[in-house]
N, C-alpha and C positions, 0 to 999 in steps of 0.2 A: 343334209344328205339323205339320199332314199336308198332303206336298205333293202337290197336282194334277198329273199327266202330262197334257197335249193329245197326241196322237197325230199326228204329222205327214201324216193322209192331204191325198190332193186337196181332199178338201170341206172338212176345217180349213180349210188353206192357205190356199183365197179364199174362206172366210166370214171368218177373221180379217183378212184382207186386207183385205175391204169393210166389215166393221165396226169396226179402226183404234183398237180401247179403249186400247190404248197409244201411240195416235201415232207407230207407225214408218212410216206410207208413207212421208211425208214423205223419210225417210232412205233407203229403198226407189228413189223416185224419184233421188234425187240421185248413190247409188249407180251403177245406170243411165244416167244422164249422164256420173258419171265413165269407166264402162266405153265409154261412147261416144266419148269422148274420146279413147282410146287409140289409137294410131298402129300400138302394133306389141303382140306377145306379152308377158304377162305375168305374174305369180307373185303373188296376193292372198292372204294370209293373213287368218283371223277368230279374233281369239283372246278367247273369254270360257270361264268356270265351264260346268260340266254343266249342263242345264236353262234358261240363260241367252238359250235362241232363235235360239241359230247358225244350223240346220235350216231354222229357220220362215224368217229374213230370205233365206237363199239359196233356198228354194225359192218366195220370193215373186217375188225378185231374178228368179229362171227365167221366173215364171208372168207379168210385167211384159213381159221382154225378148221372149216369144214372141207375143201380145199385140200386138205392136209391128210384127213382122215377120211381112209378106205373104206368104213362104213357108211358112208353116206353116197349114197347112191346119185346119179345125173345131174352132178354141180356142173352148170353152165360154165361153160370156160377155166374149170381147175384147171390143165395144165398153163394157161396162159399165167393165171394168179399165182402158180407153183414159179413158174421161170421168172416172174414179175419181180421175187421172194430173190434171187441170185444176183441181179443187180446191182 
């Protein structure tokens, strides 16, 4: 079987993100809450296979938490990714 690469650009990122064929927001969001959760400094590790979407879920995990936060200036499609989050 011949495997497919996605490419981790921006435009993957949150076209997979809003289109969800695999059902990780869900895990995306929760992630999210737990780093919200956190009180003080800390060390997370993601340990899967090559190809298994490490990439994708942190750089969604990014594209979520910036999204969220008012300091970050001309995030392309925050409110979409905000309502995406209510789901």
């Amino acid at each position: 079987m011949k495997a497919l690469d996605l490419l981790a650009t921006e435009e993957n990122i949150y076209t997979t993100f809003i289109d969800d064929a695999i059902g990780r927001d869900a895990d995306v969001f929760s992630f999210v809450s737990f780093l919200n959760s956190l009180d003080s400094g800390n060390v997370i590790a993601l340990n899967a296979r090559w190809g298994e979407g490490k990439t994708f879920f942190v750089k969604q995990t990014k594209l979520v938490l910036e999204a969220f936060n008012p300091y970050y200036e001309n995030i392309e499609h925050r409110e979409e990714i905000k309502k995406h989050g209510k789901n």
